[in-house]
KEKE-3310 file (N, C-alpha, C; in steps of 0.2 Angstrom, whole numbers, plus 5000, padded with zeros to 4 digits):
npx = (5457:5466:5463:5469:5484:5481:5474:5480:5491:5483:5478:5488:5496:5488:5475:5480:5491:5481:5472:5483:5485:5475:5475:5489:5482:5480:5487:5502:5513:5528:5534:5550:5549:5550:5540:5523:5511:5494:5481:5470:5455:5462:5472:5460:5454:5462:5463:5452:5451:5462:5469:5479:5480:5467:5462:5467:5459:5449:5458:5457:5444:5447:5452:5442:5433:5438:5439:5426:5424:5435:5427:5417:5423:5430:5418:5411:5420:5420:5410:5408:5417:5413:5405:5401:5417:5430:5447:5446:5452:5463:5463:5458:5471:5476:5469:5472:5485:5491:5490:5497:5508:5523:5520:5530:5537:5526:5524:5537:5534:5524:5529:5540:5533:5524:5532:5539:5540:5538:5532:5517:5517:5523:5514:5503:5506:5508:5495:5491:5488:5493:5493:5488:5497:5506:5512:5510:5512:5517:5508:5497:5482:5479:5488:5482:5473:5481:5489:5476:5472:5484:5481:5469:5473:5480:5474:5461:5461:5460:5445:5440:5443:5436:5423:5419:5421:5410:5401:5402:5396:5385:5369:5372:5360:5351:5354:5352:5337:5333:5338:5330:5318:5319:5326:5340:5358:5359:5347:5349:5360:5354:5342:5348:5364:5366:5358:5364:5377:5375:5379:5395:5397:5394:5403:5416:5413:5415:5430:5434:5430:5438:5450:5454:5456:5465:5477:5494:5505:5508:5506:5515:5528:5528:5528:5529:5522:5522:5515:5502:5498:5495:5490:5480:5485:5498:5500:5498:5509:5520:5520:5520:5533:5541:5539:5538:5528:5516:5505:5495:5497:5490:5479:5472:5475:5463:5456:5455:5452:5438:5430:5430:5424:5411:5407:5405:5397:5385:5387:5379:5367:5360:5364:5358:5364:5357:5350:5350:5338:5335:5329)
npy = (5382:5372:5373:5386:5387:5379:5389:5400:5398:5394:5408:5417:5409:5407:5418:5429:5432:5432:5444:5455:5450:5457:5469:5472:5471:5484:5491:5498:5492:5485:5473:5477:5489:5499:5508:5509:5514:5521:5514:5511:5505:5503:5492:5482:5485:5484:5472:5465:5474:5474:5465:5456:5449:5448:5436:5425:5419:5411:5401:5394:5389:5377:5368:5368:5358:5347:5344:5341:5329:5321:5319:5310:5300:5295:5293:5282:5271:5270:5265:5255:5244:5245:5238:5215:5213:5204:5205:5217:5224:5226:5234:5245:5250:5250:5261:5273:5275:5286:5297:5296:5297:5310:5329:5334:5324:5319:5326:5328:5316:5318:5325:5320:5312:5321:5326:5329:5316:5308:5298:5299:5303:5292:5280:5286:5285:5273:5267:5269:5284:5294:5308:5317:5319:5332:5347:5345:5352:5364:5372:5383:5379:5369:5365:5369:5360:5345:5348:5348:5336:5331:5333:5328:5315:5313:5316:5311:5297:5303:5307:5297:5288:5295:5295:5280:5277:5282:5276:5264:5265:5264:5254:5237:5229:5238:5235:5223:5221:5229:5222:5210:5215:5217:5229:5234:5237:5250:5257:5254:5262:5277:5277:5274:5272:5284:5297:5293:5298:5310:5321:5319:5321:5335:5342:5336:5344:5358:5356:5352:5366:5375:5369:5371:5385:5387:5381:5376:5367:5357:5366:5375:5367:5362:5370:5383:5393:5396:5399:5402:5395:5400:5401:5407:5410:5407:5417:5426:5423:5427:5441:5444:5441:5442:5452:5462:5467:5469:5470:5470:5458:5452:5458:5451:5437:5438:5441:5427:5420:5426:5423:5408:5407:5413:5401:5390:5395:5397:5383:5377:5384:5377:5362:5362:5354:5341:5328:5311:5301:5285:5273)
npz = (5530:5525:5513:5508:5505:5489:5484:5486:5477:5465:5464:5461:5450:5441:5441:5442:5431:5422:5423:5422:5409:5403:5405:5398:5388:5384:5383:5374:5376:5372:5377:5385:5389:5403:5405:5401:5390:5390:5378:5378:5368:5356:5354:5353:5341:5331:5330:5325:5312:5305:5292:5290:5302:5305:5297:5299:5307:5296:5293:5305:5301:5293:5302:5312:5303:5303:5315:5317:5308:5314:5327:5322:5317:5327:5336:5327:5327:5341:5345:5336:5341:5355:5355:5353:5347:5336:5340:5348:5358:5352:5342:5350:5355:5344:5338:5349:5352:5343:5349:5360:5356:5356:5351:5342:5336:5329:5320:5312:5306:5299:5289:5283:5279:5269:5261:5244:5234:5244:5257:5256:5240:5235:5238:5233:5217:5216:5217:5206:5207:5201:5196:5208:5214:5221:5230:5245:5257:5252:5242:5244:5244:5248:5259:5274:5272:5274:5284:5295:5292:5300:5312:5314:5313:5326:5338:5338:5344:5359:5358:5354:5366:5377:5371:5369:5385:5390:5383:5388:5401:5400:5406:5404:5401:5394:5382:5377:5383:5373:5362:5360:5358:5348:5341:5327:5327:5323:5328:5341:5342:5340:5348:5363:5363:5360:5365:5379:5379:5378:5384:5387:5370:5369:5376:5371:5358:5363:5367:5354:5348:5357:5353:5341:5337:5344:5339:5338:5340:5328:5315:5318:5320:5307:5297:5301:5299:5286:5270:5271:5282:5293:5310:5322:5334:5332:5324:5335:5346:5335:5335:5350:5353:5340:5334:5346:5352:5362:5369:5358:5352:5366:5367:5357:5363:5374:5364:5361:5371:5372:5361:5364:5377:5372:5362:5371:5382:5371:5366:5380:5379:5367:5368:5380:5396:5405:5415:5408:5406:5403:5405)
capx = (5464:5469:5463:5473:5489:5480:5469:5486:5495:5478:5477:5494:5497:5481:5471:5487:5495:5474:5472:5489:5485:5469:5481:5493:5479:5475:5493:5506:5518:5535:5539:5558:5551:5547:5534:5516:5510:5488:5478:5462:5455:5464:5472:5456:5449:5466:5462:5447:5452:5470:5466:5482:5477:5459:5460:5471:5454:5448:5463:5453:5441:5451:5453:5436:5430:5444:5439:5421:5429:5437:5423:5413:5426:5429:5412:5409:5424:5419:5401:5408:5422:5408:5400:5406:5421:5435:5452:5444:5458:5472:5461:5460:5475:5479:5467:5475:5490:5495:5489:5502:5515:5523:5519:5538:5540:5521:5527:5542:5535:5519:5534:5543:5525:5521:5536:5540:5542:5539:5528:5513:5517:5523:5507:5498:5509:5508:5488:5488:5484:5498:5490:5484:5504:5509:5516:5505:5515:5519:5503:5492:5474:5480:5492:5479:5469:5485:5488:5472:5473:5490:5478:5463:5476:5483:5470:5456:5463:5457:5438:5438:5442:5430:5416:5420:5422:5406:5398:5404:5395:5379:5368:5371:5353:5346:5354:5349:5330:5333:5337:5324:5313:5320:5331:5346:5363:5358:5341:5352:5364:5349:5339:5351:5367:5368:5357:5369:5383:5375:5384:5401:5396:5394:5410:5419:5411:5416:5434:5435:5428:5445:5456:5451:5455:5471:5480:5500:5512:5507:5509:5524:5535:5529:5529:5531:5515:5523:5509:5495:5495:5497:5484:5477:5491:5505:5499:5499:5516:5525:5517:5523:5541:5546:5538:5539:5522:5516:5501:5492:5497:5488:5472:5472:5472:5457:5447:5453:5447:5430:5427:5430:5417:5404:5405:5403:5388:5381:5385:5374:5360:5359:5363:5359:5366:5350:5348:5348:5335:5336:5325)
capy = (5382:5368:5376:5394:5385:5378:5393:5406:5397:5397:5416:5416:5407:5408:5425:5436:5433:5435:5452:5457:5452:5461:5475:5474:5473:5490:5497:5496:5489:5482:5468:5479:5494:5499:5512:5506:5519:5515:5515:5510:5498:5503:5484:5478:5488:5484:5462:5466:5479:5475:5460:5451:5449:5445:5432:5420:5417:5407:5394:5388:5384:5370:5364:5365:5354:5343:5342:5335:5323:5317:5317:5306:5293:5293:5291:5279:5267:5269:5262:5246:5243:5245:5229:5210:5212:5203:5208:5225:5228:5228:5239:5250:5251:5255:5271:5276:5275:5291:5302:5296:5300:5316:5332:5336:5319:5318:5332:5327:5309:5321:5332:5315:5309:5324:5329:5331:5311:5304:5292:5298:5301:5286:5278:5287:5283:5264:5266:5274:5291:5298:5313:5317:5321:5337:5350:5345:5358:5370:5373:5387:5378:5360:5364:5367:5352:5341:5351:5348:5330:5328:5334:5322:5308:5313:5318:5306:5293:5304:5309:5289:5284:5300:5292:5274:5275:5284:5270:5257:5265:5262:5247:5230:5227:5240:5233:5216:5223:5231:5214:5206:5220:5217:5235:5232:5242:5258:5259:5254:5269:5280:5279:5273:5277:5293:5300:5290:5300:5316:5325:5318:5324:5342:5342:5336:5350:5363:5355:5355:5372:5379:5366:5373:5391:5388:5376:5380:5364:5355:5372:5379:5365:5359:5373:5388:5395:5398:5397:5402:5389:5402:5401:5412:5406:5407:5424:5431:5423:5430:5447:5446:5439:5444:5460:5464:5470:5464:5473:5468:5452:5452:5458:5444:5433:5441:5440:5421:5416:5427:5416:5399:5406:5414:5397:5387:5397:5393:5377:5375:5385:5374:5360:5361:5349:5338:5321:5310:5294:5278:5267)
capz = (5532:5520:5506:5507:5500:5482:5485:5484:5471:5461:5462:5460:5443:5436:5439:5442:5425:5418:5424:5420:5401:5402:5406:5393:5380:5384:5382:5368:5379:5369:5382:5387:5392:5411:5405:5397:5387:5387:5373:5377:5365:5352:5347:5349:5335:5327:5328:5319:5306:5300:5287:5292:5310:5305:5289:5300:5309:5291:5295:5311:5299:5291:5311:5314:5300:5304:5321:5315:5305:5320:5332:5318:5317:5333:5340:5325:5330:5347:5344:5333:5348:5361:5354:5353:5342:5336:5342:5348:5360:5347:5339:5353:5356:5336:5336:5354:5352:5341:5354:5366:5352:5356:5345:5338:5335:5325:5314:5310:5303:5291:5286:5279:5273:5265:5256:5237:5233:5253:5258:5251:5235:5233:5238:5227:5214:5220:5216:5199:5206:5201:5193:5212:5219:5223:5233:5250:5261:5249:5238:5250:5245:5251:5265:5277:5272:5275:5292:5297:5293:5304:5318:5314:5316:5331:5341:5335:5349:5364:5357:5354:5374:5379:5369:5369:5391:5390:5381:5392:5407:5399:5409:5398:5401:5390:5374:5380:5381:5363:5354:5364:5354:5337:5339:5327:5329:5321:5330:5346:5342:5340:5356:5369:5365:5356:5372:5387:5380:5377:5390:5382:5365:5370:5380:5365:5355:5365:5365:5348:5346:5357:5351:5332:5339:5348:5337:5337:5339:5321:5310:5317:5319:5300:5288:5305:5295:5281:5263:5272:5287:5299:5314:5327:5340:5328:5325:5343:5347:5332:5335:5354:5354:5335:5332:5350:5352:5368:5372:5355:5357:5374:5365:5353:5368:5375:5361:5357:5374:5372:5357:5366:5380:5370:5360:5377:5380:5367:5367:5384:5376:5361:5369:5387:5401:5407:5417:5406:5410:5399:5408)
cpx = (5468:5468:5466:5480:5489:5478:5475:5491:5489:5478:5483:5498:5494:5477:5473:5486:5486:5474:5477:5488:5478:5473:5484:5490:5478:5482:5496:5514:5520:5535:5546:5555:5547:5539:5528:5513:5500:5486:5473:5460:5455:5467:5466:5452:5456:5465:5458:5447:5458:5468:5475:5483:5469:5459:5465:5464:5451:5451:5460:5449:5441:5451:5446:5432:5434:5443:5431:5419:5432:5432:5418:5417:5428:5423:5410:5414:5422:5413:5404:5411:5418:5405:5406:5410:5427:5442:5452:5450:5464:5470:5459:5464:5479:5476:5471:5480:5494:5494:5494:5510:5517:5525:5525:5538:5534:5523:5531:5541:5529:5528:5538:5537:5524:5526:5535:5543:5542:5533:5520:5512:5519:5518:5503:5500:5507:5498:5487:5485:5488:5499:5489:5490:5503:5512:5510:5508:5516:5513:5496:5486:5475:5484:5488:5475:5476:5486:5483:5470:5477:5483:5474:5466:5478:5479:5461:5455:5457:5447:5437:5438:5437:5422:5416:5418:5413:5399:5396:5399:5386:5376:5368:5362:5346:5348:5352:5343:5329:5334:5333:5318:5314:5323:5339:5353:5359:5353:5345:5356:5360:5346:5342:5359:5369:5364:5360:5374:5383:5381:5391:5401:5397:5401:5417:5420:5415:5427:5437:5433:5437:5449:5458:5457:5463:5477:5488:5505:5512:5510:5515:5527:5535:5530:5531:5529:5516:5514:5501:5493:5497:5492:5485:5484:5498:5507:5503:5507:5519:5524:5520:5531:5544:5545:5537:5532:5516:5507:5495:5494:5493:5482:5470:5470:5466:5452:5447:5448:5441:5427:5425:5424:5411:5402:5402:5395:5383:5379:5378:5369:5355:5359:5363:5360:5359:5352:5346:5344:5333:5332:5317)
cpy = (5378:5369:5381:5392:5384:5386:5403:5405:5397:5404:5418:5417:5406:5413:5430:5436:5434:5439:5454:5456:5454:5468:5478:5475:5480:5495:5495:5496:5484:5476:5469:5487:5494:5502:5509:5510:5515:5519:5514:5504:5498:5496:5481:5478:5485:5476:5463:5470:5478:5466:5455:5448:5444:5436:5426:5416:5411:5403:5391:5384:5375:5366:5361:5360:5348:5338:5339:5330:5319:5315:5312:5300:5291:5288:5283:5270:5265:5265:5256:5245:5240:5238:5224:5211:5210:5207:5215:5229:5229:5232:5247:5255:5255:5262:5276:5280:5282:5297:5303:5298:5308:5321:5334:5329:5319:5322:5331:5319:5311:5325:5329:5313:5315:5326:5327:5321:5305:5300:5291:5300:5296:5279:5280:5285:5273:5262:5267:5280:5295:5306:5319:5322:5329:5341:5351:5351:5363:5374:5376:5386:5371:5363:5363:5360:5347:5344:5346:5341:5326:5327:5328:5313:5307:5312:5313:5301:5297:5305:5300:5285:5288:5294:5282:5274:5277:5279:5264:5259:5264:5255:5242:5228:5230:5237:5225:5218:5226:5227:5212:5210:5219:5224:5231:5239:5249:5261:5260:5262:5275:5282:5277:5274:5286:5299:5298:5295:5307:5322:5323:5323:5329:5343:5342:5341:5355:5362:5355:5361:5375:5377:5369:5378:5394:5382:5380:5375:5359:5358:5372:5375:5363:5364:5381:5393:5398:5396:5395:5398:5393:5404:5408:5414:5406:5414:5428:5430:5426:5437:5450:5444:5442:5450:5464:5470:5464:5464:5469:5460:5449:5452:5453:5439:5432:5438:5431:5420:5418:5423:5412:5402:5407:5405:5391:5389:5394:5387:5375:5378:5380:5367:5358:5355:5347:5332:5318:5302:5290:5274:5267)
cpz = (5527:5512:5503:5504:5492:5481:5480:5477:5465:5457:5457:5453:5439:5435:5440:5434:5419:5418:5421:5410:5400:5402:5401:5387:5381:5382:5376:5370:5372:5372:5386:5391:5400:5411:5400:5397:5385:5382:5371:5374:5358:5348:5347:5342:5330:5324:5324:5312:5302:5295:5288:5297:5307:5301:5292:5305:5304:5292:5300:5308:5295:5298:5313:5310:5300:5311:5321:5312:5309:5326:5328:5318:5324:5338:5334:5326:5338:5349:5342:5340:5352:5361:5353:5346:5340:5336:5343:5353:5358:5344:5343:5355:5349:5337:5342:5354:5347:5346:5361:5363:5354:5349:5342:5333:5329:5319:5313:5303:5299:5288:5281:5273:5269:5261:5250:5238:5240:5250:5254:5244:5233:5235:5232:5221:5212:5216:5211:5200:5206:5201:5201:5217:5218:5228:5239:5255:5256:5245:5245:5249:5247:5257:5271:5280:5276:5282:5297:5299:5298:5309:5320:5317:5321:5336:5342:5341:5356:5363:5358:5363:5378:5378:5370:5381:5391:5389:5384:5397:5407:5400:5403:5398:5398:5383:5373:5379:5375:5360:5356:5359:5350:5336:5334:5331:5327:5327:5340:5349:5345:5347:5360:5367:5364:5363:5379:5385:5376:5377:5387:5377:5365:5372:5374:5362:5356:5365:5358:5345:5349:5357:5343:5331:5340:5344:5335:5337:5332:5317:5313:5318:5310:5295:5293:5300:5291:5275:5267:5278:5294:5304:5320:5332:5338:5327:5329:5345:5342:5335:5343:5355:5347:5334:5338:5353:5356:5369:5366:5354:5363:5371:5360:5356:5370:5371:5360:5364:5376:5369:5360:5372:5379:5365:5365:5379:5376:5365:5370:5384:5372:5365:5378:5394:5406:5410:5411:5410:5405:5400:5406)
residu = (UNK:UNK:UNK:UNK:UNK:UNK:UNK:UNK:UNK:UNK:UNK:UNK:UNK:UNK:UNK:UNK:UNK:UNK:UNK:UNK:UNK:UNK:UNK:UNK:UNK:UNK:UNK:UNK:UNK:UNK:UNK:UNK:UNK:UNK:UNK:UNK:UNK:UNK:UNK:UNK:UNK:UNK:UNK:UNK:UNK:UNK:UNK:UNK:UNK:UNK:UNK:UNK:UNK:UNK:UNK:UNK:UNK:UNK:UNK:UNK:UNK:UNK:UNK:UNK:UNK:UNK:UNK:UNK:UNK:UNK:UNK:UNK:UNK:UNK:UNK:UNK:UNK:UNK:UNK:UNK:UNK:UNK:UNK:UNK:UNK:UNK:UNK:UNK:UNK:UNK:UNK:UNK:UNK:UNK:UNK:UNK:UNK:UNK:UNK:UNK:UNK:UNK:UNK:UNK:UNK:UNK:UNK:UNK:UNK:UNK:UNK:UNK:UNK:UNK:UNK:UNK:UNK:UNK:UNK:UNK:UNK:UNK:UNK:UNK:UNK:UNK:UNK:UNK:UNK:UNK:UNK:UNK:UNK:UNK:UNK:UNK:UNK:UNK:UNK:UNK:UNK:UNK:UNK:UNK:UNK:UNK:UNK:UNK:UNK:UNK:UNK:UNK:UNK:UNK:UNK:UNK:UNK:UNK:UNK:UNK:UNK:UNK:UNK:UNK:UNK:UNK:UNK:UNK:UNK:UNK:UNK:UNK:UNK:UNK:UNK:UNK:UNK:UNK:UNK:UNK:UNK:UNK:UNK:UNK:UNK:UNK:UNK:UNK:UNK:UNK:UNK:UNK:UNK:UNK:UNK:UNK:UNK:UNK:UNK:UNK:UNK:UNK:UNK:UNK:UNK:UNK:UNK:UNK:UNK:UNK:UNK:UNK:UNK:UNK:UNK:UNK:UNK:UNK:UNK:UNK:UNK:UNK:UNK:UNK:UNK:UNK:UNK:UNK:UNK:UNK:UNK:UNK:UNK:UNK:UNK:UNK:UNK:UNK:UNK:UNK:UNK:UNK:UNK:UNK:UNK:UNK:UNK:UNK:UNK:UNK:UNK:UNK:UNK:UNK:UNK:UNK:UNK:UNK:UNK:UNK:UNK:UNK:UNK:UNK:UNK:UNK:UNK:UNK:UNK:UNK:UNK:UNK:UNK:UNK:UNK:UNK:UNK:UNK:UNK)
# end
């Protein structure tokens, strides 16, 4: 009885509006009209065949190499921290703290950095590596890298309190019995933590496989995917609200979040979720 309230608004505003865009993938619904003309799985064949649909798929991979780039500094910040370290909570607080910045506000403060003579051209500049400047938003074989960079910054912060709380909840009395052995840090790393915080890592993973996937408030307020920075996500919205094309839109969705579960799967094939025992 106390569950039929969540229970109804669950259905409600979570596996109503799902069905419904399983629905729409099948039609070539506009978004204005009454009637929904179906069409089988015609935009499905159309996401994989039309080359300006498909080829925005390769921009994830900028995200996702970005996003293992993030989860290396993260966990690797997270490890020194975790041990005794001078003024570690000023440091916590430094890596955190972009993550609590909100995303308009992030992008507005690359958009200055990266411009034609901003911040960091004149850094580089400042270094002698002048040679190095150019058009970081406007040059379609760097944009994404720079893109992808904002993300690394922003985002960095969370993977590090995942992985750092993670760390903390491991007994102080194995790393005690490891110096007492002659383990140093790496060896520490190695068999006690990098196995305590399995089960994180994967999680992670799997986060950054559909953060990769789904990535839309960076790009479009920064360059609004103009030179090639235009994602999966960026995609499907323009194609539903500007080209009015609802239905195909709709099947885009579908396939991204078939992706994110066929990669989840596999995730827990590859690395499957275990007890782990320390002692």
């Amino acid at each position: 009885m106390f569950l039929a309230a969540p229970l109804v608004l669950l259905l409600l505003f979570t596996y109503y509006p799902v069905v419904n865009m399983f629905w729409y993938s099948l039609t070539s619904w506009d978004g204005l009209d009454k009637t929904k003309e179906f069409v089988g799985l015609d935009n499905y064949v159309a996401v994989f065949t039309r080359p300006d649909i498909f080829k925005v798929f390769f921009v994830s991979l900028f995200y996702l190499g970005g996003s293992v780039v993030q989860m290396a500094l993260a966990l690797y910040f997270a490890t020194i921290l975790s041990f005794s370290t001078r003024f570690k909570s000023f440091f916590k607080g430094i890596i955190f703290f972009p993550y609590m910045i909100n995303g308009v506000a992030i992008a507005l403060i690359f958009v200055y950095f990266f411009q034609p003579g901003g911040t960091l051209d004149s850094l580089l500049e400042q270094l002698g590596a002048g040679g190095l400047v150019q058009q970081w938003l406007g040059n379609p074989s760097v944009i994404n890298v720079s893109l992808a960079g904002t993300s690394v910054w922003r985002y960095m912060g969370l993977n590090f309190v995942l992985f750092l709380g993670a760390i903390q909840s491991i007994p102080g009395q194995l790393y005690e019995a490891a110096e007492i052995d002659g383990a140093n840090r790496w060896q520490q790393f190695r068999f006690i933590i990098a196995p305590g915080i399995k089960s994180i890592i994967g999680l992670s993973f799997i986060l950054a496989v559909s953060g990769s996937l789904a990535v839309f408030e960076i790009p479009f307020i920064m360059t609004g995917g103009a030179n090639g920075s235009e994602t999966f996500v960026i995609k499907t919205v323009k194609m539903a609200f500007t080209h009015n094309k609802v239905g195909l839109a709709s099947a885009m969705a579908v396939v991204l979040l078939g992706i994110v579960l066929i990669m989840t799967w596999v995730q827990r094939k590859v690395v499957p979720e275990e007890k782990v025992n320390l002692t």
